[in-house]
C-alpha positions in Angstrom: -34.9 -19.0 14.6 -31.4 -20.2 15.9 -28.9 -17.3 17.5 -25.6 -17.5 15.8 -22.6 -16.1 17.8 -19.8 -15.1 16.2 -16.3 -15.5 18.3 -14.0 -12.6 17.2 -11.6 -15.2 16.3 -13.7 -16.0 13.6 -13.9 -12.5 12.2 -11.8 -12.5 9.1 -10.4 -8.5 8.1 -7.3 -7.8 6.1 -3.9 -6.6 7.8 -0.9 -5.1 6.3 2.8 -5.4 6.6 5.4 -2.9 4.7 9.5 -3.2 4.3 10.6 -0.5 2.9 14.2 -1.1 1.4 16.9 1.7 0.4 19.7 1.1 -1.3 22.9 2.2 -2.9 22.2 2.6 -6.3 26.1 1.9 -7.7 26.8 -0.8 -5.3 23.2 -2.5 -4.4 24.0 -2.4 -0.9 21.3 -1.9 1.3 21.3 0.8 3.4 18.6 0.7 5.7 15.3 -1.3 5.8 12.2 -1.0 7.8 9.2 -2.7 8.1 6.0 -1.3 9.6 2.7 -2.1 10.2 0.3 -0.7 8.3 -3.4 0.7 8.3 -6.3 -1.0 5.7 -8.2 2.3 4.9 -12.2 2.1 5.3 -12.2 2.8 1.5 -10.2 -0.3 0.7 -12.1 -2.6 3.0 -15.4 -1.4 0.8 -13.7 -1.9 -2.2 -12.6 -5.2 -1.4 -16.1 -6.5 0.0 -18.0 -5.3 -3.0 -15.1 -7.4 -5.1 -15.8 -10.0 -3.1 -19.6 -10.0 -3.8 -19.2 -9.7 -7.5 -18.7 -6.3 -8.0 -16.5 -5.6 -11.2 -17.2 -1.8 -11.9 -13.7 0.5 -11.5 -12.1 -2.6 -11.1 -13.3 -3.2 -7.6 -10.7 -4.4 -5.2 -7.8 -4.7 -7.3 -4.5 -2.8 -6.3 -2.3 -1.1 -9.3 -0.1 1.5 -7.7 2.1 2.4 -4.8 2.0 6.0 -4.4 4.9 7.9 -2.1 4.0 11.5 -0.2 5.5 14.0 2.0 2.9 14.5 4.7 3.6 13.5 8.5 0.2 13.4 9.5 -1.1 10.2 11.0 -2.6 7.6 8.4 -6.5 7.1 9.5 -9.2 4.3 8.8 -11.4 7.7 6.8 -8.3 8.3 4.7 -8.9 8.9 0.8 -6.1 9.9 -0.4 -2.2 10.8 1.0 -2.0 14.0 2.8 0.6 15.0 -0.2 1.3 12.9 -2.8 4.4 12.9 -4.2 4.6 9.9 -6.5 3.0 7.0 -7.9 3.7 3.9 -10.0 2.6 1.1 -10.9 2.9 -2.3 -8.8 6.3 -4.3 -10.1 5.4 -7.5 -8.8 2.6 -9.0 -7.7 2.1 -12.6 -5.9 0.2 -14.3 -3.5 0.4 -17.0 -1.2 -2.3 -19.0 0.9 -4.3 -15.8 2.7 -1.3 -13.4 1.7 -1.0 -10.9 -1.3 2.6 -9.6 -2.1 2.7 -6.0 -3.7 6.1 -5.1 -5.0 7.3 -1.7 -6.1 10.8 -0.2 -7.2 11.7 3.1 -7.4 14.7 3.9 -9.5 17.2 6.7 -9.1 15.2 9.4 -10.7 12.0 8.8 -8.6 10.4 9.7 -5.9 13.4 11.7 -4.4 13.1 13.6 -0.9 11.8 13.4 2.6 9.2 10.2 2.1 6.4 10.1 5.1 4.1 8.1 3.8 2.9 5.3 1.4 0.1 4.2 -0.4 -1.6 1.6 -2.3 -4.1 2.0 -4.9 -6.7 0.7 -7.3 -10.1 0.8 -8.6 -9.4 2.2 -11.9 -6.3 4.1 -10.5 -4.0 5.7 -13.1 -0.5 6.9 -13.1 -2.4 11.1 -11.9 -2.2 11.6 -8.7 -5.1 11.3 -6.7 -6.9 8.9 -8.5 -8.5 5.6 -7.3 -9.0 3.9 -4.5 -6.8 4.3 -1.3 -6.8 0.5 0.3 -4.0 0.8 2.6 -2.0 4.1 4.0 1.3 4.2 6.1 3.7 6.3 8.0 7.6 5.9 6.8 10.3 8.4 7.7 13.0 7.8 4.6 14.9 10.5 2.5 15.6 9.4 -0.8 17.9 10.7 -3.2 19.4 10.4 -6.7 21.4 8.2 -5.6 19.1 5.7 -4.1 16.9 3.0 -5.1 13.5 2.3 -3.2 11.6 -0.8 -2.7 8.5 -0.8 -1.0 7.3 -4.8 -0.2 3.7 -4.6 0.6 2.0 -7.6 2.2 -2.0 -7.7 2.4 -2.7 -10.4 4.8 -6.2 -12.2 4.7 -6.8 -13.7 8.3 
């Protein structure tokens, strides 16, 4: 029997970007953007490689909704849910390119207002209730949205 070695330059796991994007909501200015790594939650990476094997119950592995929560607590890899969720909707935009999926949410005026900490995206048979689905990626923010803001949260899932 022949010994494979695997170099971990070969090991292929998903990685995560965010910008998260606030604006004026009369002018369009932008007032302040961010972008922040992010953490692929041991949930998601499940999800994901039962997709990849041909799973299709729940709707394995496919991301729906960005969700937006209040809680300061440190995202981690065991995470199934945000420490307090706030608000969810569904994905605006979705695209990828090469080894790269783009997930792209606005929140208008009258959502999601106050002191954000955290973002999520979900899926597996996630709906617009709270709590529900899968968890695949989880990330601190520190942005206070108001009524008079707009939000935009660019997510990038990186394959590599």
């Amino acid at each position: 029997m022949n010994d494979v070695v695997i170099r971990h330059s070969e090991i292929v796991a998903p990685v995560g970007a965010v910008a998260i994007i606030l604006a004026d909501a009369i002018t369009g200015r932008i007032k302040d953007v961010n972008y922040v790594k992010n953490l692929i939650t041991t949930a998601g990476k499940t999800s994901m490689a039962a997709a990849l094997q041909g799973a299709t119950t729940n709707n394995q592995g496919i991301i729906t909704y960005c969700a937006v929560g209040t809680d300061g607590t440190a995202p981690a890899a065991g995470n199934t849910d945000l420490g307090t969720e706030l608000y969810r909707k569904l994905i605006s935009v979705r695209s990828n390119t090469a080894n790269a999926a783009l997930f792209q949410t606005y929140f208008t005026t009258g959502e999601a207002n106050g002191l954000l900490l955290e973002a999520g995206l979900f899926g597996d048979d996630a709906t617009s209730t709270l709590g529900s689905g899968t968890l695949f990626a989880h990330v601190a923010i520190s942005r206070t949205k108001t009524s008079n803001d707009t939000l935009t949260i660019n997510w990038t899932v990186t394959i590599g």
